[in-house]
Steps between C-alpha positions, in 0.01 A plus 500: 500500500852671536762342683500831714188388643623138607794682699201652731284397784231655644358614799192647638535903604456545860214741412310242311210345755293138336220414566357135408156386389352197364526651138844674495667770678478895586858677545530879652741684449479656837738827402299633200163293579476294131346193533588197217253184523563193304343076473641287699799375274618874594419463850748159478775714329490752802514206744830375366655810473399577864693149528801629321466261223683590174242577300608201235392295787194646473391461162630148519270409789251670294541328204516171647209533746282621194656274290570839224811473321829673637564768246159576557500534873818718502364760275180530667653525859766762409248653312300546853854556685575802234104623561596470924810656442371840292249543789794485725376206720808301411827598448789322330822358669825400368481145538 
């Protein structure tokens, strides 16, 4: 993890339409129709960007609520954010 990435939040594109279900998520990209699906620890990550949570606060929550260490939690949620953000249902902010 670079510190470039720790100097970003993120937030969901205005294009980008969820959709929540007992086992995950569905996202649409309304503007060029894609749709990404992912388990409900993705569906979770969604929720607290739609929050505005930093997403350290994020993989915190995450890694206490599934009691994973942190190192591990904050590689596998800005793994998903990267994944969100190359589908261009997330875009990064200057935080």
């Amino acid at each position: 993890m670079t510190s470039e990435v720790r100097d970003f939040n993120f937030t969901v594109n205005p294009e980008a339409v969820a959709s929540f279900h007992d086992d995950g998520i569905v996202i649409l990209h309304t503007d060029k129709g894609h749709l990404f699906s992912s388990n409900a620890t993705g569906a979770r990550i969604w929720r607290g960007l739609e929050q505005r949570l930093p997403w350290e606060v994020i993989a915190e929550e995450i890694s206490r609520d599934y009691q994973i260490a942190r190192t591990t939690a904050r590689e596998h949620t800005l793994g998903f954010l990267v994944a969100l953000e190359q589908q261009t249902l997330i875009q990064r902010e200057v935080a």
